[in-house]
N, C-alpha and C positions, 0 to 999 in steps of 0.2 A: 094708646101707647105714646109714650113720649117721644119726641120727635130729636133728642141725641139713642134711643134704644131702636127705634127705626134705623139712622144711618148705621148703627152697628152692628144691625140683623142684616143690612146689605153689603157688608164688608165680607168677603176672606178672609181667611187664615191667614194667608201670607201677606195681604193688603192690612190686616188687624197689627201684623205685625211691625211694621214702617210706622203704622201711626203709633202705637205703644210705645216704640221704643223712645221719640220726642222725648219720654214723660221721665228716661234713668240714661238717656244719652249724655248727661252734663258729668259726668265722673268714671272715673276709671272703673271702681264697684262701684255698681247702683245695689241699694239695700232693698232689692226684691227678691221672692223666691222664684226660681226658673218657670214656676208654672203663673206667675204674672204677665207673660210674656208670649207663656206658651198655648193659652188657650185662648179660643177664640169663636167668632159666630162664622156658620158656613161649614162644609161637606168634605170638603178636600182637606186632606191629612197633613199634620208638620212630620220632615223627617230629619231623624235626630243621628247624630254621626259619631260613633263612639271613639275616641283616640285617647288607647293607655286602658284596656283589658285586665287590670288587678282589682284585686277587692274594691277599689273605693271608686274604681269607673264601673263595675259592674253594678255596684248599689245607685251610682248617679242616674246610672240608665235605667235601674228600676224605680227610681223615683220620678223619672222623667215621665215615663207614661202613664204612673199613676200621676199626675199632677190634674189632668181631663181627660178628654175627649177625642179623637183625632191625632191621637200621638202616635206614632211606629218608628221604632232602631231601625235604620236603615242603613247606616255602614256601620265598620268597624276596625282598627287596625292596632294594632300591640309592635314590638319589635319581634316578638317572640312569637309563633307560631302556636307551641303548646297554650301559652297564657291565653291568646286569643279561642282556641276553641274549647279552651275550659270556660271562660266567660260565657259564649256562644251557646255551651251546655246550657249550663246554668240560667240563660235568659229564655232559653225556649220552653224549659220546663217554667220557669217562675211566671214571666209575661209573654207564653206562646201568640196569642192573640194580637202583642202587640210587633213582633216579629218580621222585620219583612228584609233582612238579609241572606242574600245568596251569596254562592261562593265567588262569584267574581265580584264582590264589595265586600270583600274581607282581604284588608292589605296588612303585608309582615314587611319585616325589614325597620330601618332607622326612618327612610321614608313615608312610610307608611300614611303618616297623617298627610301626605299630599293627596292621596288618593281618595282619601276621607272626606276632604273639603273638595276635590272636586266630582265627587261624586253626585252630585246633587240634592246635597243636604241644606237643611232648613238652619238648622241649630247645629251646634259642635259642643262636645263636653271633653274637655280637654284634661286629663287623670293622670298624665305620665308622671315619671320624678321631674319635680320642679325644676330641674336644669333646663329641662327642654320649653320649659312654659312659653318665654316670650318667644323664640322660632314657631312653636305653635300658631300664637295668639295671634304673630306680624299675618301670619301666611293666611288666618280664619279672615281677620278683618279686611286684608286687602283682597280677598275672594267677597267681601261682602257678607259675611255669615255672623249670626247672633251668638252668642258665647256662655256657656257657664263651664269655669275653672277651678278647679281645687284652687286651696291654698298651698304653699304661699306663692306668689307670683312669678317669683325669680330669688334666684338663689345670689346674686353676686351685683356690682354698680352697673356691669354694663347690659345685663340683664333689665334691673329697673328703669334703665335710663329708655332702653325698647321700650319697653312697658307704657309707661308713659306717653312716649311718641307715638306707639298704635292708641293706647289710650285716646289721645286727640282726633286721631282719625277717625276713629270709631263713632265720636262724640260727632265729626262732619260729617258722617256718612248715617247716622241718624241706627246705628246700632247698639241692643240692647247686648251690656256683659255685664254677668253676675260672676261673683269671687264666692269660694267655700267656707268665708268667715262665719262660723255656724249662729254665733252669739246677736248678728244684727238681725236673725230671724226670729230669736227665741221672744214669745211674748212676756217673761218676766225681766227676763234682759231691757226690755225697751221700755215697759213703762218705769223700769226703777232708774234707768238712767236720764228718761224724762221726768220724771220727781227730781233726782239731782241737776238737770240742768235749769230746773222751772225754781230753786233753791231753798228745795226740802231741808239740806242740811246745812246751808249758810255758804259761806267761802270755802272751797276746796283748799286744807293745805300741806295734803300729804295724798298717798295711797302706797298701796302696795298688791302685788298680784304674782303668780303661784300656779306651777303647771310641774307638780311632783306623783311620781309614780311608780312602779317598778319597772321591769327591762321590757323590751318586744322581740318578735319574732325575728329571726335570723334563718336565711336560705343555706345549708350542705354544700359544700361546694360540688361537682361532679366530674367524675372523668372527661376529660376534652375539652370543659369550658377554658373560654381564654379568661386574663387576668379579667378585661373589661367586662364580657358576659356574666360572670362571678360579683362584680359591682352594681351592675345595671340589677342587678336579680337581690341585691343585699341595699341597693341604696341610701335607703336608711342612716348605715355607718360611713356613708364618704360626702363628704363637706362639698365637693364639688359639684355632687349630684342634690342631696338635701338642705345644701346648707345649715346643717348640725342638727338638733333638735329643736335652739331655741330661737331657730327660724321654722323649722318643718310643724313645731307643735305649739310651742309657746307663745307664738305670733296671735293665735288667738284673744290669751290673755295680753298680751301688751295693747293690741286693736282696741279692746273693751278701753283700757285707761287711754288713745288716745280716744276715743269717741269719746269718754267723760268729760274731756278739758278742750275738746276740740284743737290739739295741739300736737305737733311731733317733738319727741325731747330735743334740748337744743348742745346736751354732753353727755358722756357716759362713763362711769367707773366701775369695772367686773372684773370677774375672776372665774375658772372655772378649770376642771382637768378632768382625768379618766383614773377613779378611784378604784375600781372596782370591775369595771367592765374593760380589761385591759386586752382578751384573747384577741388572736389575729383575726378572728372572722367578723368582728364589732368593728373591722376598719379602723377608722382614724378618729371616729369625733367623740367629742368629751362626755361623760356621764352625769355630769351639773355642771349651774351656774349659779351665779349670782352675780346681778348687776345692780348700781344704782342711779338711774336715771333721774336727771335734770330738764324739767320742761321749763315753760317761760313765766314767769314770777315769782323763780326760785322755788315750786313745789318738787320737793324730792319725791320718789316711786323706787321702793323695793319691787326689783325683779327678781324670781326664784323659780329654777328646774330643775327639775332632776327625774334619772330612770335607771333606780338602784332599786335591785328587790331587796325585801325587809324593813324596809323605812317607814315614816306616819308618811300616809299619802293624802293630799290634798289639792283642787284644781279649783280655783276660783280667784276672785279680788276686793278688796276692801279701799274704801274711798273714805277721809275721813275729813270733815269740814268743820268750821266755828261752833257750828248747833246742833251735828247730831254724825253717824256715820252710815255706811251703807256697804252690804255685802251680798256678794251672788256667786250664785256659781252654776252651772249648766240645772236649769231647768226650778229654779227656784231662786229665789232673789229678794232681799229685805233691805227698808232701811229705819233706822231708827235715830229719833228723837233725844239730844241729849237731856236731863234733868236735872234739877236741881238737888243736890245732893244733902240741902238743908231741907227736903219734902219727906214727909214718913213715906214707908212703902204703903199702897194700899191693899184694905184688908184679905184675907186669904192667898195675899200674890207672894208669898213669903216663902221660902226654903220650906216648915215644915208643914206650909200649905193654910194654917191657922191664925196667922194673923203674926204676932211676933215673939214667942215664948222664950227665945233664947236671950231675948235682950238684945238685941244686934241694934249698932245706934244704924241711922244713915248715912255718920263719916266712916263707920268702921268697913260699913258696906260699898261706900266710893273709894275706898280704896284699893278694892278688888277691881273698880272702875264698871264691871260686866257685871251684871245678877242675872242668874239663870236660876226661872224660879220655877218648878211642877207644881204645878198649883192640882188638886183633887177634883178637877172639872173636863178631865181628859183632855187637856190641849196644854201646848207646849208656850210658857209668856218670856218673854225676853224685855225687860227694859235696862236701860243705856243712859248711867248718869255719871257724872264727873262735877269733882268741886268747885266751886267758883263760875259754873257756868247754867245757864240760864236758857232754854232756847222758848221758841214761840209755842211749841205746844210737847208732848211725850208721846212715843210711838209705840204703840202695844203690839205683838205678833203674834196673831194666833195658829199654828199650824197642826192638823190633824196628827195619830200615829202613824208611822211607818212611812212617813211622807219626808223626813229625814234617817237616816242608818244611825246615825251619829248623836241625831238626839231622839232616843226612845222616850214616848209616851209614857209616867208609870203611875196606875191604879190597882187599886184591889189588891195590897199586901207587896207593890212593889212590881208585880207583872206586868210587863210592857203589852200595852193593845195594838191591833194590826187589824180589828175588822173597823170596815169603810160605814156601814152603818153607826155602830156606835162612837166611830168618828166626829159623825155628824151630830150627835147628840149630844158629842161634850163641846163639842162647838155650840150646841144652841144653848145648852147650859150656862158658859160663861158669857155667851152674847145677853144673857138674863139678867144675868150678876152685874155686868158693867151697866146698864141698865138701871138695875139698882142701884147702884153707887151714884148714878148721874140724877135719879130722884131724892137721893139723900143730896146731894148740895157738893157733895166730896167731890168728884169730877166730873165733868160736862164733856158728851161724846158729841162730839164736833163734826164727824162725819163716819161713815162707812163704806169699803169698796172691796169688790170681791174677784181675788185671782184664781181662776181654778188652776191647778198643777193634776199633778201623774206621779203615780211612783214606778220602777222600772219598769213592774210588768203592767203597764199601761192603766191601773184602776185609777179614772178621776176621783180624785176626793176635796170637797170643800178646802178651802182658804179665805181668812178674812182678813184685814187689816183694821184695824179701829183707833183713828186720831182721838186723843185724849188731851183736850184741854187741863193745864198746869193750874 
């Protein structure tokens, strides 16, 4: 046995835990998942303290235990009473086993999270409306406790300005806290934005990013509730409790463009109001935005949200550099190579799959700038050319069916495929073809790497990328 897997087989949990945290104590979010943190070598249990009982702390706490080993809920507190033993339902049936709260570490009231943290918890997951975050977060770290928190952090300056200050603390006292920013987990998120910062597509000099959807749930008001009660239970619509949407959801997308440029915008130009979602019970905050943000070297960023039903809805971001661009969006993520616009297409990669019938020149086709070509090999190619520009090599994307909604697969008379199997067969198909083409002299495959993805209902299915020397 090696002799660092020795001292780590002689460590606790909770000793596992001190030294782990060294390794994401240097920032406010350390970009680990909770259960980096949370598991460890040794017998004795971590115990986890759940504060803010609505959907998205109940799902935290069931991911919390599924993360390993020696995990158990051990408090819990809501303001609400009801909320709290609907969750409590709900975790005894889902992770009975991992279970181990009584009724006297189950706190209500506004307080609540005091009782949480001094209950003698390991961990705190901190789930309420972001108003409360940093009174939270002060109270977890100066008890000492390790932290994972929804986003967004705080809803207002003097919010972040806490934040930051426990932030530091946290950072001396050798505590690990992890943020809900979902995107710095995802693995196509991260290797595509390490291709862009390793400078896949050249100089960043633009982007833009996009969190459009239709509307959400809204709470009935009830006999008896006070104004505030009515709020706290609809949060969502009050600025003061979520800080709007395009802090409460958008935040996502804007985190991705500053992780791209490593940078916070340095001005800002938006607009935005309540078109549509105007009744009394959607509160006060706006139904879209649009900003356009300014970071440091004059790169502008379109920002865009919106939560109006009936709309094109779309959630992702687009980076666009000197040589090529780059787009993602939850759970799948590409970037592409730009070409030369004076290069033929190559054979079969064409609209009608055969090579070039229609006559279509190359400028006719850069002018569209985007070719979106179904090639008859069941996989979906995208190349990305512009005129007058030239980059180091062309980016091919190969993605199985039904691995996007948006762009169906179409063979056999135009019929979209969706089995996993023959997925993979049109995938070995054109991994054949390109193959061929690079025996013929036409293009030289320069490398190959392989993402696997998911599509909603969990089927992996193959993904390749294949650099294509110009």
């Amino acid at each position: 046995m090696k002799s660092d897997e020795k001292i780590l087989r002689a460590l606790s949990r909770r000793e596992f835990l001190k030294v782990s945290a060294g390794a994401v104590a240097g920032s406010l979010v350390a970009s680990l998942p909770i259960h980096a943190f949370a598991h460890a070598y040794g017998s004795d249990r971590l115990r986890v303290g759940l504060i803010g009982c609505g959907g998205r702390g109940t799902g935290a706490a069931i991911d919390a235990v599924n993360a390993g080993e020696g995990i158990e809920i051990y408090a819990m507190g809501d303001i609400f009473p009801d909320r709290l033993n609907a969750s409590r339902q709900i975790l005894n049936e889902q992770i009975k086993d991992h279970m181990n709260v009584s009724d006297d570490r189950c706190f209500t009231g506004v307080d609540n999270y005091k009782g949480v943290i001094q209950s003698g918890v390991d961990i705190v997951i901190l789930a309420t409306p972001p108003a409360f975050r940093p009174i939270h977060f002060r109270e977890a770290v100066q008890a000492g406790k390790h932290v994972f928190m929804e986003k967004p952090v705080a809803v207002c300056p003097a919010g972040v300005r806490l934040m930051f200050e426990m932030g530091e603390l946290a950072s001396q006292k050798g505590l690990s806290v992890v943020a809900g920013t979902q995107r710095r987990h995802d693995p196509s998120y991260r290797e595509t934005i390490q291709r862009i910062q390793d400078g896949a597509i050249g100089r960043i000099v633009s982007a833009s990013c996009y969190w459009n959807q239709g509307g959400l749930w809204h709470v009935e008001r009830q006999p008896g509730w006070t104004d505030t009660e009515w709020q706290l239970r609809n949060w969502l619509y009050f600025t003061w409790l979520s800080g709007d949407h395009i802090v409460e959801q958008h935040i996502h997308n804007i985190d991705v463009i500053n992780w791209v440029l490593g940078a916070h915008p340095v001005s800002a130009m938006g607009m935005g109001g309540r078109q549509v979602r105007t009744e009394p019970h959607f509160g006060h905050i706006y139904d879209h935005f649009a900003v356009e943000f300014e970071y440091p070297g004059g790169i502008r960023v379109l920002s865009m949200c919106r939560q109006i039903d009936g709309c094109a809805n779309f959630i992702g971001e687009r980076v666009v550099g000197t040589d090529g661009t780059a787009n993602q969006h939850s759970g799948q993520a590409r970037v592409a190579l730009l070409r030369s616009a004076r290069e033929p297409l190559p054979p079969r990669a064409c609209a009608s799959g055969t090579g070039n019938p229609r006559g279509q020149t190359p400028q006719r086709d850069a002018r569209r700038h985007r070719k979106h070509a179904c090639c008859d090999y069941g996989a979906d190619v995208r190349l990305h050319r512009q005129a007058g520009h030239l980059g180091a090599g062309a980016q091919l994307q190969v993605e199985p069916a039904g691995a996007r909604r948006d762009l169906p697969i179409r063979r056999d008379g135009g019929r979209p495929r969706a089995d996993a199997r023959q997925d993979r067969a049109g995938v070995a198909r054109l991994r054949k073809w390109l193959e061929h083409l690079a025996k013929q002299g036409q293009w030289g495959v320069v490398a190959w790497a392989s993402l696997p993805i998911s599509t909603q209902a969990g089927m992996p299915l193959p993904r390749i990328d294949c650099l294509l020397r110009v």
